[in-house]
N, C-alpha and C positions, 0 to 999 in steps of 0.2 A: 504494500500500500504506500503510495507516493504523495503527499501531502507536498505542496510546494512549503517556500519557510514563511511565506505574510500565513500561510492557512496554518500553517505546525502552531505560529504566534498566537493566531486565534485560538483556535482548540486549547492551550495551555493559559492564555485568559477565562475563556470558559470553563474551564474546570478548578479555576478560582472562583467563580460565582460571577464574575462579571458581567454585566448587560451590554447590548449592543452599543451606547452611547458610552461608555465604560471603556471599552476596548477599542473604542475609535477613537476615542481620547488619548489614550496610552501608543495607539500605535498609528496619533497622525491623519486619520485616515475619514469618512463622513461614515453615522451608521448605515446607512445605504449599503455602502461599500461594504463595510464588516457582513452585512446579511446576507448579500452576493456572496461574500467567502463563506458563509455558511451553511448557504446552500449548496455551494462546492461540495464541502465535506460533508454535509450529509448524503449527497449524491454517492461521494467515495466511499463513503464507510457504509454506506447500506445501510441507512438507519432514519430515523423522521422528524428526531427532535433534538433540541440541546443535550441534556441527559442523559438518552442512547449515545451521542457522540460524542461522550465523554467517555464512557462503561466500553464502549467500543474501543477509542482511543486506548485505553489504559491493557484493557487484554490483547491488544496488537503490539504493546509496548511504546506508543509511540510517544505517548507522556509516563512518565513516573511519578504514581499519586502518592509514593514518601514522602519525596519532594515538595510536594504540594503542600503534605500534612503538614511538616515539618514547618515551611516557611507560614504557612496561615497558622499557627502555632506561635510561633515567630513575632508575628504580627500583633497578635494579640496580650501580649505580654508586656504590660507596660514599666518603664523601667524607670 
C-alpha cells in the first residue's frame, strides 16, 4: 500500500484526533484539500470512514499507534 507522504501526513494527523481544518492548519494546506486527501486514502485503504483509516493504517503498519500513544500522552502532561 503506497500512500504518497502529504497522504502518510494526513493519516498520522488523523489518528491524533485531528479534524479536517486541524490538519490543514498544520500542514498548510485548505480543508478542501485535506478531504480530497482523504478521500484518496480511503479509496486506498479500502475502507469508508476516518476510523477504519486509521484501524486500517495501523495493521498495515503504516503509522505506529505507540507512537501516537506515547506522544498524546506526552501532550497531556502538564509540566
Amino acid at each position: 500500500m503506497n500512500l504518497t507522504e502529504r497522504e502518510s501526513k494526513v493519516i498520522y494527523l488523523l489518528a491524533y484526533g485531528k479534524k479536517n481544518d486541524e490538519i490543514g492548519k498544520e500542514l498548510n494546506i485548505s480543508a478542501h484539500t485535506v478531504k480530497a486527501h482523504l478521500e484518496s486514502i480511503y479509496e486506498k485503504l479500502e475502507v469508508g470512514n476516518r476510523v477504519q483509516a486509521v484501524i486500517r493504517a495501523v495493521q498495515l503498519n503504516i503509522i505506529d499507534i505507540k507512537n501516537i500513544e506515547l506522544q498524546t500522552h506526552l501532550n497531556t502532561v502538564q509540566i
